[in-house]
Residue, then its C-alpha position, 0 to 999 in steps of 0.5 A: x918305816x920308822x922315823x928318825x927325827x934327827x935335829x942338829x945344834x946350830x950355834x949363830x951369833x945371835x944368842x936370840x936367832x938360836x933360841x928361836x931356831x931351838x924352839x922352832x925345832x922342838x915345836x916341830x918334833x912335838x907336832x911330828x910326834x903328835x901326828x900333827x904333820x901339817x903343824x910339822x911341815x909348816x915349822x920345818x919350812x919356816x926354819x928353812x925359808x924364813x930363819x935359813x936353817x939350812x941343817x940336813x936333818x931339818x931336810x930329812x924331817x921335812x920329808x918324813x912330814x910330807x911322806x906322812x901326809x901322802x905328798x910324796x913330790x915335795x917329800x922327795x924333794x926334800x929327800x933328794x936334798x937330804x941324800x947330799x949330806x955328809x953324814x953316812x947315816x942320814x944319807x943312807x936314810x934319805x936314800x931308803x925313803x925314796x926306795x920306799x916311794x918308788x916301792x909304793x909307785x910300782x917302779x920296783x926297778x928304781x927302788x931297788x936302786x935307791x935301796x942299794x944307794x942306801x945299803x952303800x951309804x950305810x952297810x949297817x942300815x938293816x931296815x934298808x937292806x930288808x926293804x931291798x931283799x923284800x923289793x928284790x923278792x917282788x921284782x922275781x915274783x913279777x918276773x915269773x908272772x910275767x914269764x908264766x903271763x907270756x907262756x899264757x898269752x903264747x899258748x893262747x896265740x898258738x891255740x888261737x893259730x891253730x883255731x884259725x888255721x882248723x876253721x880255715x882249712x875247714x872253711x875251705x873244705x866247705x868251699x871245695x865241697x860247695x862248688x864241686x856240688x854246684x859243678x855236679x848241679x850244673x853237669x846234671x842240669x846241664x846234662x837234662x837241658x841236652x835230655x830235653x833238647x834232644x826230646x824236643x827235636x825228636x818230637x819236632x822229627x816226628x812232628x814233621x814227618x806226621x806233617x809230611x805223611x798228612x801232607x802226602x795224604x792229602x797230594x794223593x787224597x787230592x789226586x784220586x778225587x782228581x782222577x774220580x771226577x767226572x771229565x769234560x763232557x764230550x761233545x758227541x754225548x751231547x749230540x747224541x742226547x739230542x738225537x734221542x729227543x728228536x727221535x723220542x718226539x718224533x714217536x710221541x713219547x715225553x721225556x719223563x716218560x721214555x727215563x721210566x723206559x730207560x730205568x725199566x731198562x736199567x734194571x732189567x740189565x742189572x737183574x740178567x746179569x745178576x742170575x748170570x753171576x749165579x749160574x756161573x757159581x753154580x757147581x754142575x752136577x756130574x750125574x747130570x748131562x751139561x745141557 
C-alpha cells in the first residue's frame, strides 16, 4: 500500500501556535519518511492532543504510523476517525486501509466491505478497486476450497458409513455364524448326553438282569443243596443201628470188626452187579444156543 501523507494549512490567530503546529507537521513527515514511525506517532498525537489539531489528514497520517508499526487497533481508530472527513479522496483512503486490515485478519468479508465504501467514496481510487478485485478472487477461491473441503469431508462420511455399515453387517454375519455353531455344538452335545444316557441304562438293564439271572442261580443253587442235604435222621434207623450192636454182641464180634463185613460186603454187592451190567451188554451169539 502506498502512503499518502496529506497535511492541510490551519490558519489560527496566533501567528506563534501556527508556526509551532507547521513545524510539528513537517518533523512528522521527516520521521515518516524516514521510517522513524515511533518519532512519527508521537508528533502526529502531540498535534492533536496537546495543540488540538484537529485536521483529517493529521488522523489519517496517524493511522499510517500505527499501521506501520504493526498496531493495528489504534490505526484503526484513527482510520474510523479519518473515513468521517469531507474530503472524498481522503475518506476513500481511510476506507481502503481499514480493507487492508481487515484483508491481513482473514476477515475477507469486512474487507470487501470496507473496499466497496472506498471504491464509493472515490470511483477514481484504482489502488482500492485492485485490492477490492483481489479480495474478491480470494473470497471465491475459499469458497471453492471450501466447497471442494465439504465434498471431501462428505465422501469421507459416506465412505466412513459405508465402512461402518460393512463392518456392522460383517459383524453380525459373524455373530449369526458364532451362535448357529454354538447351537450345533449344543445339539450334538446335547444329542451324546442322550447317547450316553441311554448307553447307561442299557448297561444298568443288562446289569440288573446279570443280578437277577445270578440271583435266580443262586435261589435254585440254594434249593437243590437243600434238596441234596441229608434229612433228619429217622428214628427207626436209629433203632434199628442199636439192634445190630445188641446182636453183634451177643456174637462176640466188635464194632470195628463187623464195618470190615459190612465193606466186604459192600463191595462184593458192587462187584455182582457190575458183571451183571456186562452180561447184559453183551451181543448173544446167534449160533449159539441162549442157555
Amino acid at each position: 500500500m502506498k502512503f499518502v501523507i496529506l497535511f492541510l494549512s490551519v490558519w489560527l490567530n496566533d501567528p506563534n501556535d501556527i508556526a509551532l503546529i507547521n513545524t510539528y507537521k513537517a518533523d512528522a513527515e521527516q520521521s515518516f519518511l524516514a521510517e522513524d514511525f515511533s518519532q512519527a506517532v508521537s508528533q502526529y498525537k502531540f498535534l492533536v492532543d496537546s495543540l488540538n489539531v484537529n485536521e483529517d489528514a493529521i488522523h489519517l497520517n496517524l493511522g499510517h504510523a500505527y499501521h506501520q508499526m504493526g498496531d493495528t487497533a489504534q490505526a484503526r481508530t484513527a482510520y474510523n476517525r479519518a473515513t468521517l472527513s469531507s474530503n472524498a479522496a481522503l475518506k476513500s483512503i481511510a476506507y481502503q486501509q481499514l480493507g487492508v486490515i481487515s484483508k491481513s485478519n482473514k476477515n475477507l468479508k469486512e474487507s470487501l466491505t470496507y473496499l466497496k465504501a472506498s471504491i464509493k467514496a472515490n470511483p477514481d481510487n484504482s489502488d482500492a478497486k485492485y485490492d477490492f478485485e483481489l479480495v474478491k478472487k480470494l473470497m471465491q477461491e475459499n469458497q471453492d476450497q471450501e466447497n471442494k473441503e465439504d465434498q471431501e469431508n462428505k465422501e469421507d462420511q459416506e465412505n466412513k458409513e459405508d465402512q461402518e455399515n460393512k463392518e456392522d453387517q460383517e459383524n453380525k454375519e459373524d455373530q449369526e455364524n458364532k451362535e448357529d455353531q454354538e447351537n450345533k455344538e449344543d445339539q450334538e452335545n446335547k444329542e451324546d448326553q442322550n447317547q450316553e444316557s441311554d448307553s447307561e441304562n442299557e448297561e444298568q438293564k443288562d446289569q440288573e438282569g446279570d443280578e437277577q439271572e445270578q440271583d435266580q442261580k443262586d435261589d435254585s443253587s440254594e434249593k437243590k443243596n437243600q434238596d441234596e442235604s441229608p434229612s433228619e435222621e429217622d428214628p427207626t434207623d436209629e433203632i434199628a443201628n442199636k439192634s445190630t450192636q445188641e446182636k453183634l454182641s451177643e456174637m462176640n464180634i466188635s464194632p470195628e470188626k463187623a464195618e470190615m463185613i459190612l465193606e466186604a460186603m459192600r463191595n462184593g454187592e458192587i462187584q455182582y452187579i457190575q458183571q451183571q451190567k456186562r452180561k447184559a451188554t453183551e451181543k448173544k451169539d446167534k449160533g449159539k444156543p441162549d442157555w
